[in-house]
C-alpha positions in Angstrom: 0.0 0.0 0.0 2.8 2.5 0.7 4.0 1.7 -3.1 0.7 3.2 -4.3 0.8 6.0 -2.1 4.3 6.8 -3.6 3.6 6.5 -6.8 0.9 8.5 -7.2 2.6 11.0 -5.3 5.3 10.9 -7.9 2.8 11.3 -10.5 1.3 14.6 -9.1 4.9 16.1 -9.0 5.4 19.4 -10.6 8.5 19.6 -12.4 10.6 22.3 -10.8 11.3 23.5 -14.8 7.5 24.0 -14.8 7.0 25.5 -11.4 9.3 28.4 -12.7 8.0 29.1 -15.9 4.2 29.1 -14.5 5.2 31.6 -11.2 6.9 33.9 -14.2 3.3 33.7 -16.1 1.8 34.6 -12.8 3.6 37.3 -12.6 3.7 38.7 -16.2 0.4 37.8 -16.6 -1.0 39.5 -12.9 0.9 42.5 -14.2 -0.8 42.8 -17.4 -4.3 42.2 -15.9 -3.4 45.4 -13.3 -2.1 47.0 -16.1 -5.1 46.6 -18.2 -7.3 47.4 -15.2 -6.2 51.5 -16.1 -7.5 50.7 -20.1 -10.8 49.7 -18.4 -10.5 52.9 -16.6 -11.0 54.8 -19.9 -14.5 53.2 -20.4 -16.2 56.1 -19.2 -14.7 58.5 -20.6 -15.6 59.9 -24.1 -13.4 59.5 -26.8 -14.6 63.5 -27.3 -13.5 63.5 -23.7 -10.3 62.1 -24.1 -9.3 63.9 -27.5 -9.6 67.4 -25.0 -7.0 65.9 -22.7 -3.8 68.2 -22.8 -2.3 65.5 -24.0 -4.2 65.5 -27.0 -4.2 68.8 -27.7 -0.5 69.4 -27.4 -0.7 66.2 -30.0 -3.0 67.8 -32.2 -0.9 71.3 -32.6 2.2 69.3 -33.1 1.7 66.4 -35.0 -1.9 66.7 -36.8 -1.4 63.5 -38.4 -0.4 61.2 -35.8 -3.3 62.9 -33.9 -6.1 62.3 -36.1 -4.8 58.5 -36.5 -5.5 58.2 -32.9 -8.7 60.1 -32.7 -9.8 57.7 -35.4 -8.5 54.5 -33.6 -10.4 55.9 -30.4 -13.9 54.9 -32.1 -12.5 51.0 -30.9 -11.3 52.4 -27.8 -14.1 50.4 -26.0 -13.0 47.1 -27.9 -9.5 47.0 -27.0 -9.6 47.9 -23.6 -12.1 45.1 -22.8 -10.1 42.4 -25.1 -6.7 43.9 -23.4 -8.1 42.8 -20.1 -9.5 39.3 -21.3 -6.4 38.3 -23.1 -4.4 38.4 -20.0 -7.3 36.4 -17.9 -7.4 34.0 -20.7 -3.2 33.5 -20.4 -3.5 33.2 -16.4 -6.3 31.0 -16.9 -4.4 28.5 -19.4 -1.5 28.8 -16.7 -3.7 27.7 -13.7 -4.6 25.0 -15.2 -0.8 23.9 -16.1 0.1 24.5 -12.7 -3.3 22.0 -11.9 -1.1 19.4 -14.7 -4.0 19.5 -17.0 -3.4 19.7 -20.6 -6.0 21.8 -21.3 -4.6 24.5 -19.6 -1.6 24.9 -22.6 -4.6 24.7 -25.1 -6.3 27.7 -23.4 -2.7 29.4 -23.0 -2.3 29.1 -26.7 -5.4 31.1 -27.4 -4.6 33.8 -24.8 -1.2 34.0 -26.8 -2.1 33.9 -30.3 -5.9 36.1 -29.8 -3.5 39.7 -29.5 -1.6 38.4 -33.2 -5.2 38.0 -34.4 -7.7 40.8 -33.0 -5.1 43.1 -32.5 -4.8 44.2 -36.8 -9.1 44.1 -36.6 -9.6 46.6 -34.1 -6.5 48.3 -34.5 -4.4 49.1 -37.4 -0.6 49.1 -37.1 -1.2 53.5 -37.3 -2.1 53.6 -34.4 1.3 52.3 -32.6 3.0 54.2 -35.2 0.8 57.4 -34.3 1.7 56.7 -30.6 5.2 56.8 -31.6 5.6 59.6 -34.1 7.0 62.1 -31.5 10.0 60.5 -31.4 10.6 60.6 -35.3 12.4 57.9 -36.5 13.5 56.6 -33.2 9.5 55.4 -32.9 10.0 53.3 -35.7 13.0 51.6 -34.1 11.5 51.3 -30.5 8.0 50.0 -32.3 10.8 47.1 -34.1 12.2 46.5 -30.6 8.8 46.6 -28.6 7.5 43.9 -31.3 10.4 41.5 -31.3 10.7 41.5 -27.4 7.2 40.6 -27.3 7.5 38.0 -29.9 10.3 36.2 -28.9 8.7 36.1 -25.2 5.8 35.1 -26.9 7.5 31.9 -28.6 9.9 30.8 -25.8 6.8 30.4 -23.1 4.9 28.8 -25.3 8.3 26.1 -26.4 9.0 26.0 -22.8 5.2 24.8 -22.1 5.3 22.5 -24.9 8.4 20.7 -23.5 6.6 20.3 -20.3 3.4 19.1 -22.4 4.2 15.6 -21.6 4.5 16.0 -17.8 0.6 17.0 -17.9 -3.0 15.1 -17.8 
């Protein structure tokens, strides 16, 4: 009887590998869900409203282009806050269930992965990061290429590092 015990208790283990990588999602993704928690903020305020920010004006008087790229992107404004706040949740959710060994859990984490890549170019078009970004001139260009990559790579190593640790879950 204390065989079975064992086993079984071997067969629950988390592998340490694993334990890391899911307390780093906890982490990145708890950040972004605080961090999108500010977007969801902007849900009552007008996009009129926001456009009269000094932010926006000062915007407007300097770079009229970049500013009416963004008022236009605004009309979504609504959209992308919500889906910037469920993306995360979907991530953490996906995670929690890896830490719970279920397979499912990378499944879901796929989806929270892959969603931005997808609804990201329909609610938003790349002008508006490169609005965002035209005060800095061509530098903007260069820290939009960094920005990107950074969040690719990330983006590909968590989800290799889950797949290696696919077979360790139920």
């Amino acid at each position: 009887m204390e065989t079975s015990i064992s086993e079984t208790t071997e067969q629950n283990v988390r592998p340490q590998f694993l334990k890391v990588v899911c307390i780093i999602s906890f982490i990145g993704c708890g950040l972004m869900i605080l961090l999108s928690l500010m977007g969801l903020s902007g849900l009552f305020m007008s996009a009129e409203d926001m456009l009269k920010t000094p932010y926006y004006a000062s915007l407007q008087s300097k770079f009229p282009e970049a500013y009416q790229l963004i008022a236009d992107a605004l009309q979504y404004k609504n959209i992308k806050a919500i889906t910037d706040f469920l993306v995360p949740c979907i991530s953490m959710f996906g995670v929690i269930q890896m830490w719970k060994m279920r397979k499912r859990g990378y499944y879901i984490y796929l989806v929270g992965e892959f969603l931005p890549y997808i609804i990201g170019p329909l609610i938003l078009s790349e002008n508006y990061f490169d609005a965002m970004l035209m005060p800095l001139g061509d530098t903007g260009h260069t820290v939009k290429i960094v920005i990107m990559s950074v969040i690719i790579v990330f983006d590909i190593l968590f989800i290799a590092v889950y797949g290696l640790n696919f077979k360790h879950l139920k």
